[in-house]
N, CA, C and O atoms as a Tripos MOL2 file, in Angstrom:
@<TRIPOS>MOLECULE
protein
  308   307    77     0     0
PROTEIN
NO_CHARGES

@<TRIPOS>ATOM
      1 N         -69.3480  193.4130  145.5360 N.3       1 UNK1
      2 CA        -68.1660  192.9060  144.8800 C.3       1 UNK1
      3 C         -67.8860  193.6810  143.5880 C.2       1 UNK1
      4 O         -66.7360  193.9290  143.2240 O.2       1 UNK1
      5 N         -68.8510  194.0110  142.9860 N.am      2 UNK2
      6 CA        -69.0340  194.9270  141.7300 C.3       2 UNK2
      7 C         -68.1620  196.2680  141.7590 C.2       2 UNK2
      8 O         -67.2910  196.7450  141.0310 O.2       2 UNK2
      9 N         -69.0540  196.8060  143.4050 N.am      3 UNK3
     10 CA        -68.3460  198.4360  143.4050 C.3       3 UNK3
     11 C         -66.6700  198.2300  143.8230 C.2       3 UNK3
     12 O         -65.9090  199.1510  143.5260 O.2       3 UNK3
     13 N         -66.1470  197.0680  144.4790 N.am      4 UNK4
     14 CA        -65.0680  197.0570  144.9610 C.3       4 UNK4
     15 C         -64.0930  196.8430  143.7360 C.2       4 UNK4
     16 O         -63.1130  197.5880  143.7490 O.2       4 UNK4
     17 N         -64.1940  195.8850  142.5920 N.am      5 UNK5
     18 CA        -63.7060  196.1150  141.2600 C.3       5 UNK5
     19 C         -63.5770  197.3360  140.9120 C.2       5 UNK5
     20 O         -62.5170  197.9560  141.0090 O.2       5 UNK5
     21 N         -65.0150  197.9630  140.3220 N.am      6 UNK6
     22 CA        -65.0560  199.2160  139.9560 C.3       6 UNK6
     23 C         -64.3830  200.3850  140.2400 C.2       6 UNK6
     24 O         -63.9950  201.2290  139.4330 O.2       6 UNK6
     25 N         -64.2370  200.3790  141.8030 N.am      7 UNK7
     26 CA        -63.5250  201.6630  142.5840 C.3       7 UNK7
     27 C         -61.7730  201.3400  142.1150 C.2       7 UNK7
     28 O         -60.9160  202.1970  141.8960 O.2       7 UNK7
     29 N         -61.6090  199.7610  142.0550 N.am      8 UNK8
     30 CA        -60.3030  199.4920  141.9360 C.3       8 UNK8
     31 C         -59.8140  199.4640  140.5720 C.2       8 UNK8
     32 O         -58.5920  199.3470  140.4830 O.2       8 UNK8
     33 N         -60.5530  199.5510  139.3370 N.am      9 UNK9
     34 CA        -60.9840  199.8060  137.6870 C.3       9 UNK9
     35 C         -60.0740  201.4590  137.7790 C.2       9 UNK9
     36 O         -59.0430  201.8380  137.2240 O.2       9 UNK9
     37 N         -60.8400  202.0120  138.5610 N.am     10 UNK10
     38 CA        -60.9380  203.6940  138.1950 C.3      10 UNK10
     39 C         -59.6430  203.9760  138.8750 C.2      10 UNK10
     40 O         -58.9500  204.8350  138.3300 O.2      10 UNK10
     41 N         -59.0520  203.2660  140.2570 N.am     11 UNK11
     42 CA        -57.6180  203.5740  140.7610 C.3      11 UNK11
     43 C         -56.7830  203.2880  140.0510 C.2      11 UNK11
     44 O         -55.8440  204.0790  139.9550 O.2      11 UNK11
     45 N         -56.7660  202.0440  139.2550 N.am     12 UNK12
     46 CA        -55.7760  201.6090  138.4670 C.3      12 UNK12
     47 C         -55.5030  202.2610  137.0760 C.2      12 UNK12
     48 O         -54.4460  202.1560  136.4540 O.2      12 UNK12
     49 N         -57.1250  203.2700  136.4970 N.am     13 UNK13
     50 CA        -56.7990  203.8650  135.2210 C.3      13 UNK13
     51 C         -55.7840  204.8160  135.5830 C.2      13 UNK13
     52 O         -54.6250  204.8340  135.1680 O.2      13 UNK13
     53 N         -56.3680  205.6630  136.4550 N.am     14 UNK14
     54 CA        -56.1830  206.4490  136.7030 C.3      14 UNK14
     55 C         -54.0980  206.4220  137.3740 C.2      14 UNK14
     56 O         -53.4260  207.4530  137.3380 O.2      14 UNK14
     57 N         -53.6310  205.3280  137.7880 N.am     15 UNK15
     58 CA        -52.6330  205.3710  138.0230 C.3      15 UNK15
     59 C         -51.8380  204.8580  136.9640 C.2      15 UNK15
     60 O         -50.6480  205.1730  136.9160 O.2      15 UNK15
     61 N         -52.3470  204.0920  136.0900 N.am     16 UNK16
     62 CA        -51.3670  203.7410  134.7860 C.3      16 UNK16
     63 C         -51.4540  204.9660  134.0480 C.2      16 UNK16
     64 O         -50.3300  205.1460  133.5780 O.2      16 UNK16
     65 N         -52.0670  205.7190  133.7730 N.am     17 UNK17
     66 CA        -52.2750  207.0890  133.4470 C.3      17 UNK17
     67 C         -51.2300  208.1460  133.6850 C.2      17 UNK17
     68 O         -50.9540  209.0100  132.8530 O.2      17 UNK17
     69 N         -50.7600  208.0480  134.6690 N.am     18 UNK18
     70 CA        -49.9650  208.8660  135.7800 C.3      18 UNK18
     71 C         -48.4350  207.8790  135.1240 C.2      18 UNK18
     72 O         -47.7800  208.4610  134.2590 O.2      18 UNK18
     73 N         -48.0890  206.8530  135.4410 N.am     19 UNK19
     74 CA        -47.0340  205.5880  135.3450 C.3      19 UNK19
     75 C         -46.9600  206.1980  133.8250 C.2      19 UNK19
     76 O         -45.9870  206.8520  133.4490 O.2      19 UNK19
     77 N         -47.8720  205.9680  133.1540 N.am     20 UNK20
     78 CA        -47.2740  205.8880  131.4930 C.3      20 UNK20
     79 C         -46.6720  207.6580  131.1390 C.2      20 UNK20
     80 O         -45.8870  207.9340  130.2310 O.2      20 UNK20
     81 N         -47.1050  208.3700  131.8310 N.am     21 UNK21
     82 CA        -46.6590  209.9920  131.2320 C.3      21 UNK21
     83 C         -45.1350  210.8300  132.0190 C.2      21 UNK21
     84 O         -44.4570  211.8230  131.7550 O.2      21 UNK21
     85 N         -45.1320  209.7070  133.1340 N.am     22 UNK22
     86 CA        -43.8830  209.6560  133.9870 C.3      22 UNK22
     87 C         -42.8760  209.1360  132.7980 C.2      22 UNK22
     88 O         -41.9990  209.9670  132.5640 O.2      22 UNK22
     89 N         -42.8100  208.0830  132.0840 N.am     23 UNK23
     90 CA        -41.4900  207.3200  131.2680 C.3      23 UNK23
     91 C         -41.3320  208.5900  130.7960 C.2      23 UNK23
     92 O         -41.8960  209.6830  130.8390 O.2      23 UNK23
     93 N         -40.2820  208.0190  130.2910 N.am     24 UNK24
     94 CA        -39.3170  209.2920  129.0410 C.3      24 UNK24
     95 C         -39.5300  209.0950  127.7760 C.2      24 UNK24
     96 O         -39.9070  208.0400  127.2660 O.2      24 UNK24
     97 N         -39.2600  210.2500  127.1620 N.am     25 UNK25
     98 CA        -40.2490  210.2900  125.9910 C.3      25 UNK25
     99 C         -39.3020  209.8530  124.6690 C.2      25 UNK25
    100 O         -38.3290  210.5520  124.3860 O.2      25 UNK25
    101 N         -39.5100  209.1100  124.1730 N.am     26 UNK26
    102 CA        -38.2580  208.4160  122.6100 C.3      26 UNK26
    103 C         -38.5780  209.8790  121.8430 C.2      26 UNK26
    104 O         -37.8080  209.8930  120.8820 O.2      26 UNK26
    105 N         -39.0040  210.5420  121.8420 N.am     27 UNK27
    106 CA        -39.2540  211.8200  120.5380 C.3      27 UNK27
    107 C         -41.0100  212.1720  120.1650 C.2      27 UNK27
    108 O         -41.8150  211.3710  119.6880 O.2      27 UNK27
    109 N         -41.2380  213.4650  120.5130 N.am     28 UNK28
    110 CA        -42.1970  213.9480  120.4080 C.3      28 UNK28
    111 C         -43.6650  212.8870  120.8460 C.2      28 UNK28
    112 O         -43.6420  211.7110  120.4810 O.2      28 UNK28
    113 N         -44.8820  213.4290  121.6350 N.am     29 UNK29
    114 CA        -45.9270  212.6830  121.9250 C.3      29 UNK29
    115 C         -45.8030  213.7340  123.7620 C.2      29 UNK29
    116 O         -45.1510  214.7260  124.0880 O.2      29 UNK29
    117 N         -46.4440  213.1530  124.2540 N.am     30 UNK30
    118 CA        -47.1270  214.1710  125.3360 C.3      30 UNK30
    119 C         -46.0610  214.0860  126.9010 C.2      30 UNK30
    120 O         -46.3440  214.6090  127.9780 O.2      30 UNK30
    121 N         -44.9210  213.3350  126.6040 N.am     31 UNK31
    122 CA        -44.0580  213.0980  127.7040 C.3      31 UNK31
    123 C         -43.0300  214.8200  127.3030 C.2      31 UNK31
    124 O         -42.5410  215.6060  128.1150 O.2      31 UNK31
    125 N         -43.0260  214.8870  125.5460 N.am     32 UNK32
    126 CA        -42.1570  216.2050  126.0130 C.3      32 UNK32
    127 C         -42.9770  217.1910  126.4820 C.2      32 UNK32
    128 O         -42.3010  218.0660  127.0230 O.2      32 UNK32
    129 N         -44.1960  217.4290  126.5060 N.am     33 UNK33
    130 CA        -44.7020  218.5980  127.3360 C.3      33 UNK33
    131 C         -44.5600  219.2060  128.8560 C.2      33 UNK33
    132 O         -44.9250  220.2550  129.3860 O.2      33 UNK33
    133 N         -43.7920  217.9390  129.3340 N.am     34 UNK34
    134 CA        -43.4540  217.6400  130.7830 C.3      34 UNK34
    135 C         -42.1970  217.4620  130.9490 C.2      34 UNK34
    136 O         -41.6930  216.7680  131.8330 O.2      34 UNK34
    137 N         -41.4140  218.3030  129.8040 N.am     35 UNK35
    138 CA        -39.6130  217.8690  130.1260 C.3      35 UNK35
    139 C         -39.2710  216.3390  129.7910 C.2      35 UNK35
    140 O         -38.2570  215.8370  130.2760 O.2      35 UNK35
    141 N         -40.0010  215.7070  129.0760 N.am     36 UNK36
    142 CA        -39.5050  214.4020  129.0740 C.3      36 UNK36
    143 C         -38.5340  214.3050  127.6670 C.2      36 UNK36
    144 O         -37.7420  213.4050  127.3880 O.2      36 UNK36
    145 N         -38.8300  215.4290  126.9390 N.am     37 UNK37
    146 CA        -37.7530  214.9730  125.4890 C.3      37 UNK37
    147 C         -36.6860  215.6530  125.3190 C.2      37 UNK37
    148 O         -36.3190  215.9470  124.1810 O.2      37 UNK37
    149 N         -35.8410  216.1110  126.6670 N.am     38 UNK38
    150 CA        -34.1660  216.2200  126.5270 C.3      38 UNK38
    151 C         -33.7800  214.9640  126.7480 C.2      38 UNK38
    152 O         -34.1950  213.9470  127.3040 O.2      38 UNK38
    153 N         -32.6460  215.4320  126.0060 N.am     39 UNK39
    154 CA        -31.9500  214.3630  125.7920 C.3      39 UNK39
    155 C         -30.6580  214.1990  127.3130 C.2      39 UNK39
    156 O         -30.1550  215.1650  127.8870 O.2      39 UNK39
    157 N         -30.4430  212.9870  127.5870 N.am     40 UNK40
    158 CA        -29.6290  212.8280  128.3550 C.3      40 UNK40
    159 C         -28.1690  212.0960  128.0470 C.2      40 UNK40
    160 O         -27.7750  211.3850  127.1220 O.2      40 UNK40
    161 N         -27.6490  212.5270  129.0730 N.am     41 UNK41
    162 CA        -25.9290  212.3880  128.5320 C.3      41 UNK41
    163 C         -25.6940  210.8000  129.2060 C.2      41 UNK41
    164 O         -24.6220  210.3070  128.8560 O.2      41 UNK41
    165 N         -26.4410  210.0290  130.0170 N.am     42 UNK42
    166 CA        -26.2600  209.0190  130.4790 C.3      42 UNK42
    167 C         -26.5890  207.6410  129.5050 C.2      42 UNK42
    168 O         -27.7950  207.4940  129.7060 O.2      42 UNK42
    169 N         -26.2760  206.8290  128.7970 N.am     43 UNK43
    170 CA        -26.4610  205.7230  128.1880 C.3      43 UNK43
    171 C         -27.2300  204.5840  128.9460 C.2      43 UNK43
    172 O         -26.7730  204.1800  130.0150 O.2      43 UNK43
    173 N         -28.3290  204.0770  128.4510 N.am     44 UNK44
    174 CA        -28.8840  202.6180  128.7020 C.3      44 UNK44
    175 C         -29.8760  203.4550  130.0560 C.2      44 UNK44
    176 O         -29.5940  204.5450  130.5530 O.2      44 UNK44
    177 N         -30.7680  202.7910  130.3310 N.am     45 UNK45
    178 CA        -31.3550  202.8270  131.3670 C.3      45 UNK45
    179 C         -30.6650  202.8620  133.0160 C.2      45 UNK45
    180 O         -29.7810  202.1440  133.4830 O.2      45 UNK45
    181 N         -31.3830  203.8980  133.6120 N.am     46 UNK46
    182 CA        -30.9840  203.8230  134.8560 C.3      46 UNK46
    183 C         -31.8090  202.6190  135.5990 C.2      46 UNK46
    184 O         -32.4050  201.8720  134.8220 O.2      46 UNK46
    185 N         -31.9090  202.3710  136.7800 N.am     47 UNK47
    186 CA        -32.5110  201.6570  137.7750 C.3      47 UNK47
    187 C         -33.9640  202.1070  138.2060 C.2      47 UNK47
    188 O         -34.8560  201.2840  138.4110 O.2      47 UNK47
    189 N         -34.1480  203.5600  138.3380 N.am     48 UNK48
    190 CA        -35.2930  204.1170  138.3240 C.3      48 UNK48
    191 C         -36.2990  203.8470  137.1980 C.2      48 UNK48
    192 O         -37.4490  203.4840  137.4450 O.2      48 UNK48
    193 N         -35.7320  204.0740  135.6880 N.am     49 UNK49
    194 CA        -36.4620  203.7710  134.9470 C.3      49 UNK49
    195 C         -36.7130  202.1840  134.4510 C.2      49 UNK49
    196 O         -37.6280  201.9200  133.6720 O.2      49 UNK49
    197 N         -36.0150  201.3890  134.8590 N.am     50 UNK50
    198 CA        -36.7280  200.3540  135.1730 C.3      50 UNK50
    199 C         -37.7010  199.6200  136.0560 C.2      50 UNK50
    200 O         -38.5070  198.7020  135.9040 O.2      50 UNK50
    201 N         -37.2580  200.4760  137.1400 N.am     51 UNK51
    202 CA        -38.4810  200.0230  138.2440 C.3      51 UNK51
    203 C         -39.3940  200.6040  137.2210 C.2      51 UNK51
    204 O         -39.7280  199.7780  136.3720 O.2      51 UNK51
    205 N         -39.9090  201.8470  137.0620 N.am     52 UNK52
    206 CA        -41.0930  202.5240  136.3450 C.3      52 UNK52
    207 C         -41.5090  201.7910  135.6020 C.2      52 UNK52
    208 O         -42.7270  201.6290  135.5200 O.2      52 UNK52
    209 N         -40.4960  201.0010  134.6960 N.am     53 UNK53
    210 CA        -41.4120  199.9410  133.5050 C.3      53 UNK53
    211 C         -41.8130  198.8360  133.8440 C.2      53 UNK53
    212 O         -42.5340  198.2830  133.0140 O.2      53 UNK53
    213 N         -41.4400  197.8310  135.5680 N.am     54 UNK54
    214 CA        -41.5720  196.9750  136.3320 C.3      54 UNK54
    215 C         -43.0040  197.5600  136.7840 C.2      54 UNK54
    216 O         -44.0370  196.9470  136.5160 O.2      54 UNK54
    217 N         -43.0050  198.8430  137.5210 N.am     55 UNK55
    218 CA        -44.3420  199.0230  138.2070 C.3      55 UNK55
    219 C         -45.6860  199.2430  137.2420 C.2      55 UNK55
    220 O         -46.7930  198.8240  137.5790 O.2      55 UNK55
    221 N         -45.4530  199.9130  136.0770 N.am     56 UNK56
    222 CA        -46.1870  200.5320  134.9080 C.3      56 UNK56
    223 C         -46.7980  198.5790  134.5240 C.2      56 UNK56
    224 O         -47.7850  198.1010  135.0820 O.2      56 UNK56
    225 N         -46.0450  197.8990  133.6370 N.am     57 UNK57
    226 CA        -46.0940  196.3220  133.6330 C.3      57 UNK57
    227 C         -47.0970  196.0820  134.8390 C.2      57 UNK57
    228 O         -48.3080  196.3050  134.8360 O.2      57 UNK57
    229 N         -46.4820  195.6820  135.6560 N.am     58 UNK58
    230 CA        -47.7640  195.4980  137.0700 C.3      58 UNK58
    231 C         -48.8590  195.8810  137.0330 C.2      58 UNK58
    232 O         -49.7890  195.0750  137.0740 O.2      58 UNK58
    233 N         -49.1050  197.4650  136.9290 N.am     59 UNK59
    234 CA        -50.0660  197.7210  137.0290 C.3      59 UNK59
    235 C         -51.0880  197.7050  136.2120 C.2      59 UNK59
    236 O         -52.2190  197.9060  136.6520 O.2      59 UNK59
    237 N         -50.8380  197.4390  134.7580 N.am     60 UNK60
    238 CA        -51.4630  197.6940  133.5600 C.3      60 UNK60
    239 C         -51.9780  195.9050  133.6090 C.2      60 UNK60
    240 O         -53.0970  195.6600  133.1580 O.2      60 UNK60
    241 N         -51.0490  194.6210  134.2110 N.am     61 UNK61
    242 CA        -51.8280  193.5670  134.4570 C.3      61 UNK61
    243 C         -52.8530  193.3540  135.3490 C.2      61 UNK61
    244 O         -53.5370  192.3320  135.3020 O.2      61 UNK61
    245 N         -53.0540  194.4090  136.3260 N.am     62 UNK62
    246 CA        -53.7570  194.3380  137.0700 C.3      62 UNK62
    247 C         -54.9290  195.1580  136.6680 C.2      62 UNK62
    248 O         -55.9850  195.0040  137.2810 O.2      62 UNK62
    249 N         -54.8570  195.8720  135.8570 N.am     63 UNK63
    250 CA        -55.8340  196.8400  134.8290 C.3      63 UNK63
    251 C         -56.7000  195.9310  134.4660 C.2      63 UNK63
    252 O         -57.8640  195.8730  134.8650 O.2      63 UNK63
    253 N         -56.2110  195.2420  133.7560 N.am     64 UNK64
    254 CA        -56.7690  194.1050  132.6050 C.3      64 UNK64
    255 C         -57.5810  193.0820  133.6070 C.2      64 UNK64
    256 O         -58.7150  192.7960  133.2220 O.2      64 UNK64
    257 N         -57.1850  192.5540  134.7200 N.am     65 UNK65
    258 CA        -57.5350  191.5750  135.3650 C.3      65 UNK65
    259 C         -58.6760  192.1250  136.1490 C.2      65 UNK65
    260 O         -59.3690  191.1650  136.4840 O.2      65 UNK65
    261 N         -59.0440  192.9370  136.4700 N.am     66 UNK66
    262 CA        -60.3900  194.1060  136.5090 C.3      66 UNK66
    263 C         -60.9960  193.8610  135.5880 C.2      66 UNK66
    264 O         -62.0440  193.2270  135.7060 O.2      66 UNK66
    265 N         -60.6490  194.1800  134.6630 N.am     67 UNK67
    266 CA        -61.9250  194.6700  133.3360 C.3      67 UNK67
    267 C         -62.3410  192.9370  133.3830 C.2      67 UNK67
    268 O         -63.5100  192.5580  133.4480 O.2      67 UNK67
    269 N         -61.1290  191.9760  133.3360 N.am     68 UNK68
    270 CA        -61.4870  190.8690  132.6400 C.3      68 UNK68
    271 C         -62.7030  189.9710  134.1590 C.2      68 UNK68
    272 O         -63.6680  189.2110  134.0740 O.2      68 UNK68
    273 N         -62.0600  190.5160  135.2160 N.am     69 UNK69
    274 CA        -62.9500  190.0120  136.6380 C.3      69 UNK69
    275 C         -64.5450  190.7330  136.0200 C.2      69 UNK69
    276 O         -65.3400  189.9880  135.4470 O.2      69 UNK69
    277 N         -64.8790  192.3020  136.2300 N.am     70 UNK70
    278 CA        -65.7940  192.8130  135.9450 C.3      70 UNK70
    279 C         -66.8620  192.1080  135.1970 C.2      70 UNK70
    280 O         -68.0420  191.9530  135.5090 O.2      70 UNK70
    281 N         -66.1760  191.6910  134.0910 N.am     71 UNK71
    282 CA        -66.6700  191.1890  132.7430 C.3      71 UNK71
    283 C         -67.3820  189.9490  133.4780 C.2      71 UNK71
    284 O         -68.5550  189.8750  133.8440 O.2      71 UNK71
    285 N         -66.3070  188.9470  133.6020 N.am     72 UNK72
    286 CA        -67.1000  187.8170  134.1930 C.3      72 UNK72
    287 C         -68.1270  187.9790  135.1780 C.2      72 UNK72
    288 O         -69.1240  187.2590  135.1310 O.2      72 UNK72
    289 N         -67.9620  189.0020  136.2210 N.am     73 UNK73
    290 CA        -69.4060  189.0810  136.8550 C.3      73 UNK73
    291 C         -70.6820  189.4440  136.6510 C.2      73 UNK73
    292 O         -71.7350  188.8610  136.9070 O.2      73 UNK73
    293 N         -70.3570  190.9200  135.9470 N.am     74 UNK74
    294 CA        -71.5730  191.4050  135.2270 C.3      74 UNK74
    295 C         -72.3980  190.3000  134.2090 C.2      74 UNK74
    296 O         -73.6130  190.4160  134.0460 O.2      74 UNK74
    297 N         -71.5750  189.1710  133.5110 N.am     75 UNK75
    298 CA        -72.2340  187.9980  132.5070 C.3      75 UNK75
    299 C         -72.8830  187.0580  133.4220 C.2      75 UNK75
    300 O         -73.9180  186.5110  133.0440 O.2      75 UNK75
    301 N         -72.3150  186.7600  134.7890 N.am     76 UNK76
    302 CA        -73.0550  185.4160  135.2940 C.3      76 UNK76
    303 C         -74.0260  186.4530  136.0880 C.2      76 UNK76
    304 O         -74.8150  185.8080  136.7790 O.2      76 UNK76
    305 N         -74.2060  187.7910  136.2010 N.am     77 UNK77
    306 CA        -75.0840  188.5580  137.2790 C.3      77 UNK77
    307 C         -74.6920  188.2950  138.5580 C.2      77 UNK77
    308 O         -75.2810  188.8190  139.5040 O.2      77 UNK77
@<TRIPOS>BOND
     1     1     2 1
     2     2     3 1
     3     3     4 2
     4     3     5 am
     5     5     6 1
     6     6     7 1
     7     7     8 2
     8     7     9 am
     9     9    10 1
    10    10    11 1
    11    11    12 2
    12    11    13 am
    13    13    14 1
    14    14    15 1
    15    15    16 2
    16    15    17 am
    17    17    18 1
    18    18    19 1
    19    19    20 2
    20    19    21 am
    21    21    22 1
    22    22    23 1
    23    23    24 2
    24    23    25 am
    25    25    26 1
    26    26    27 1
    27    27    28 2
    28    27    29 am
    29    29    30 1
    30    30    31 1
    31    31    32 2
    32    31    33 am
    33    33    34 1
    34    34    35 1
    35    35    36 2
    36    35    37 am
    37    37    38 1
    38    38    39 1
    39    39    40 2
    40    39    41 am
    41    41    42 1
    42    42    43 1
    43    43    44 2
    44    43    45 am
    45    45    46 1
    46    46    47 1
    47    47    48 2
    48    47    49 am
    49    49    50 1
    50    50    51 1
    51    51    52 2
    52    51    53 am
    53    53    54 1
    54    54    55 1
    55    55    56 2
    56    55    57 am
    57    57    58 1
    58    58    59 1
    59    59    60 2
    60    59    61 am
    61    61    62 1
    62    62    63 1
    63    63    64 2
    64    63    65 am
    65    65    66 1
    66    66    67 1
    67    67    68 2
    68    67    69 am
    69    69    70 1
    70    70    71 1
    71    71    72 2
    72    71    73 am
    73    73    74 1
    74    74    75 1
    75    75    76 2
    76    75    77 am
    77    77    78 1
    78    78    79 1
    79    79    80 2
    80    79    81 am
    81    81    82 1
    82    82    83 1
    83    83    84 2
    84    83    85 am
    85    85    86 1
    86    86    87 1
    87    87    88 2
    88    87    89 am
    89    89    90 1
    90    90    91 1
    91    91    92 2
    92    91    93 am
    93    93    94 1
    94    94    95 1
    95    95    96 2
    96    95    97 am
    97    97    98 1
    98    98    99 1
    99    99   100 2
   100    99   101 am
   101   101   102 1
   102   102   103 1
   103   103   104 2
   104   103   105 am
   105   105   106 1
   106   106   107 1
   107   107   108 2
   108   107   109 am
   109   109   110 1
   110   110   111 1
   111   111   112 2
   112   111   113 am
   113   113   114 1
   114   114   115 1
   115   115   116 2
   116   115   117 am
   117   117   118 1
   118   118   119 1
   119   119   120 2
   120   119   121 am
   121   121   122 1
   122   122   123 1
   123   123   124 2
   124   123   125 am
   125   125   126 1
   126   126   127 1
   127   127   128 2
   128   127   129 am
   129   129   130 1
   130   130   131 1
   131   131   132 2
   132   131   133 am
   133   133   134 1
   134   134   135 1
   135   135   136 2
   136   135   137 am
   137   137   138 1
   138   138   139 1
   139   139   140 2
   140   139   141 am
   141   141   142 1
   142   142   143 1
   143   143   144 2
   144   143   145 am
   145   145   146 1
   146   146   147 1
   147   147   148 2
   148   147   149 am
   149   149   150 1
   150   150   151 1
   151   151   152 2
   152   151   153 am
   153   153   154 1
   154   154   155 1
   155   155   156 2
   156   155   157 am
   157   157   158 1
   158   158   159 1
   159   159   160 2
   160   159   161 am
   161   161   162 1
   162   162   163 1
   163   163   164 2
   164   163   165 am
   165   165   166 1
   166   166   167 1
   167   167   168 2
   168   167   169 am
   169   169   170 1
   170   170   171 1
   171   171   172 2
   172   171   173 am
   173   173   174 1
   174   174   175 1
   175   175   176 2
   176   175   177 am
   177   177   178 1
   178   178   179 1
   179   179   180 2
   180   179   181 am
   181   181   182 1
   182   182   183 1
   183   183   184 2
   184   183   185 am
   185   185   186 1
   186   186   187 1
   187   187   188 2
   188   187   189 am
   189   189   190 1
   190   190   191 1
   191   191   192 2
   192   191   193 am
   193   193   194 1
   194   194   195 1
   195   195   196 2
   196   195   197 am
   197   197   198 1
   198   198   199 1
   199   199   200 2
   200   199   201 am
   201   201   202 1
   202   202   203 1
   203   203   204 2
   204   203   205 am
   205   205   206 1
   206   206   207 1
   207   207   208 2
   208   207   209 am
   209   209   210 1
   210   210   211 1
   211   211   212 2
   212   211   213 am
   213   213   214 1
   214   214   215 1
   215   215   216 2
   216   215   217 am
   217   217   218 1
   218   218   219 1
   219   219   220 2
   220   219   221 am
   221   221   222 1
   222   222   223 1
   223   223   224 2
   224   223   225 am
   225   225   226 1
   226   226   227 1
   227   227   228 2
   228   227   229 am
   229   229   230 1
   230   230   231 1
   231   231   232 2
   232   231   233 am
   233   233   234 1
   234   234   235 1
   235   235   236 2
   236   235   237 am
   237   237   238 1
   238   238   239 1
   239   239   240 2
   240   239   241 am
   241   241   242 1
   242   242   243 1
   243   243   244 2
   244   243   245 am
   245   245   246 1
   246   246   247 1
   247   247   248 2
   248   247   249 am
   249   249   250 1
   250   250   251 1
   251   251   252 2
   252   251   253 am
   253   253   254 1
   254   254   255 1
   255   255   256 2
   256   255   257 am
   257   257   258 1
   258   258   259 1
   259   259   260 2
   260   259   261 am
   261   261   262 1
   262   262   263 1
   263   263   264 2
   264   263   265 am
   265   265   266 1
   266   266   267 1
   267   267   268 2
   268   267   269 am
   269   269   270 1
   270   270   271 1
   271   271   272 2
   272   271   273 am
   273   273   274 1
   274   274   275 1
   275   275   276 2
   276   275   277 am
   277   277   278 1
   278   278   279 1
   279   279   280 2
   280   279   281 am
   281   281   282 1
   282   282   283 1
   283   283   284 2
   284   283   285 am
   285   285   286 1
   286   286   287 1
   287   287   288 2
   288   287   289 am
   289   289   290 1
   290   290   291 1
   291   291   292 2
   292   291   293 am
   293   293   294 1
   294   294   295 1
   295   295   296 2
   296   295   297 am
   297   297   298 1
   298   298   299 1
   299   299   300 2
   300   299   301 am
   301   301   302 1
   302   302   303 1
   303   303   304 2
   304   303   305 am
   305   305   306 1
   306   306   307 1
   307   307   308 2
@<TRIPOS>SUBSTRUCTURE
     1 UNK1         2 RESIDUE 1 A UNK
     2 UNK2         6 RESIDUE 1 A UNK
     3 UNK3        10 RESIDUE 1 A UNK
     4 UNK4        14 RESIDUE 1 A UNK
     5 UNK5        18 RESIDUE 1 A UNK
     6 UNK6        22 RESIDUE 1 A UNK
     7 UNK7        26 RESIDUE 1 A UNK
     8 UNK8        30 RESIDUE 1 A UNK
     9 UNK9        34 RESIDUE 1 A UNK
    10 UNK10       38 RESIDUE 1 A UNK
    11 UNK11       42 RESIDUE 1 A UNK
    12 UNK12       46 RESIDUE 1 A UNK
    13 UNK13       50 RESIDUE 1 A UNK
    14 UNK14       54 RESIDUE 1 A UNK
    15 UNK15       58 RESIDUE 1 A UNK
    16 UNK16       62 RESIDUE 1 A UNK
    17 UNK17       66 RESIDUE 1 A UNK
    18 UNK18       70 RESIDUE 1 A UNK
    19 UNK19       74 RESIDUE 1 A UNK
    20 UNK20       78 RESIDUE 1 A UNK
    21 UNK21       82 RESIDUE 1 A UNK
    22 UNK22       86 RESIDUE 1 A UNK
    23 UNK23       90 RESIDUE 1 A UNK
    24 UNK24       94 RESIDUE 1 A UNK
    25 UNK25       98 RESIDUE 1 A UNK
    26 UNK26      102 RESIDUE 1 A UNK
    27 UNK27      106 RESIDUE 1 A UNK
    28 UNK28      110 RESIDUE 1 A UNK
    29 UNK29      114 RESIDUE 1 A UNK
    30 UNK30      118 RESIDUE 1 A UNK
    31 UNK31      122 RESIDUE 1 A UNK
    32 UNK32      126 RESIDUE 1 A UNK
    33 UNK33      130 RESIDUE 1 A UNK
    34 UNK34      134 RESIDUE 1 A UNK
    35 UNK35      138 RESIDUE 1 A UNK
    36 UNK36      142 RESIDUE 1 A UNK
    37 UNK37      146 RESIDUE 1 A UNK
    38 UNK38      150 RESIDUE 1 A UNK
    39 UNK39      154 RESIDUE 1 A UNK
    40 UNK40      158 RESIDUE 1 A UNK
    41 UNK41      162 RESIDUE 1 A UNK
    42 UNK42      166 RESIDUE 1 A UNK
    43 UNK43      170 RESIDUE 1 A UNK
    44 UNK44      174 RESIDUE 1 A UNK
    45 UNK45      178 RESIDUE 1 A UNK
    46 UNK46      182 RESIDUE 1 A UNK
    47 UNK47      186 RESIDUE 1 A UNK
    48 UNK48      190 RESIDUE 1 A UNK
    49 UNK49      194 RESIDUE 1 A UNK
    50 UNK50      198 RESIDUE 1 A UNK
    51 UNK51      202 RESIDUE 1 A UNK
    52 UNK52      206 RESIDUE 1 A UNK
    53 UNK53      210 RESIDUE 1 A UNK
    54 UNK54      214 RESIDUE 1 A UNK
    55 UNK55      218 RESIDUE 1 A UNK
    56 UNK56      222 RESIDUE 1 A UNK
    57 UNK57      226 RESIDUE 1 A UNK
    58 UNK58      230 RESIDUE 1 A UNK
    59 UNK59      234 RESIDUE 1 A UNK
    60 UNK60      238 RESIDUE 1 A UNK
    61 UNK61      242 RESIDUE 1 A UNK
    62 UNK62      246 RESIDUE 1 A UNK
    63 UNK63      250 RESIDUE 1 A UNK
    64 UNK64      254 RESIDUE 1 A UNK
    65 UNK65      258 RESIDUE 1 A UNK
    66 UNK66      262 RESIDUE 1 A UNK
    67 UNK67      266 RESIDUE 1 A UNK
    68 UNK68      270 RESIDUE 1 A UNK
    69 UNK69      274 RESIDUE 1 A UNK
    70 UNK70      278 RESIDUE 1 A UNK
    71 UNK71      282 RESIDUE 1 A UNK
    72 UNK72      286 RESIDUE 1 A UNK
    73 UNK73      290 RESIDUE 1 A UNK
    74 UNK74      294 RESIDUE 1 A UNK
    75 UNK75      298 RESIDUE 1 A UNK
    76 UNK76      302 RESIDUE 1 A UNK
    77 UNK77      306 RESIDUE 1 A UNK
């Protein structure tokens, strides 16, 4: 039950990781290294970038709910 958390710990860093460097970048930090800090001529959020902050959200609760599962098992053994 341990390794099945764990394996699912390291999928989920590893994909909020990926989710958070995808958004667009408000001004300088590691999204413009990837084209993320032009500026665009479109106002307000598209639909895409809300799903991204819908799925990113998701996944980062499900981050937490790992560490916080983990936690509780490793304490009762």
């Amino acid at each position: 039950m341990i390794l099945g958390f764990s394996i699912a710990l390291i999928v989920f860093s590893l994909l909020l990781m990926l989710l958070v460097l995808m958004h667009k970048g408000k001004g300088g930090g590691l999204s413009d290294m990837f084209g993320g800090g032009m500026q665009s001529s479109v106002g307000g959020s598209s639909v895409a970038e809300r799903n991204l902050d819908r799925i990113t959200v998701v996944v980062g609760l499900l981050w937490a709910a790992c560490i916080v599962a983990l936690g509780i098992m490793m304490k009762t053994g």
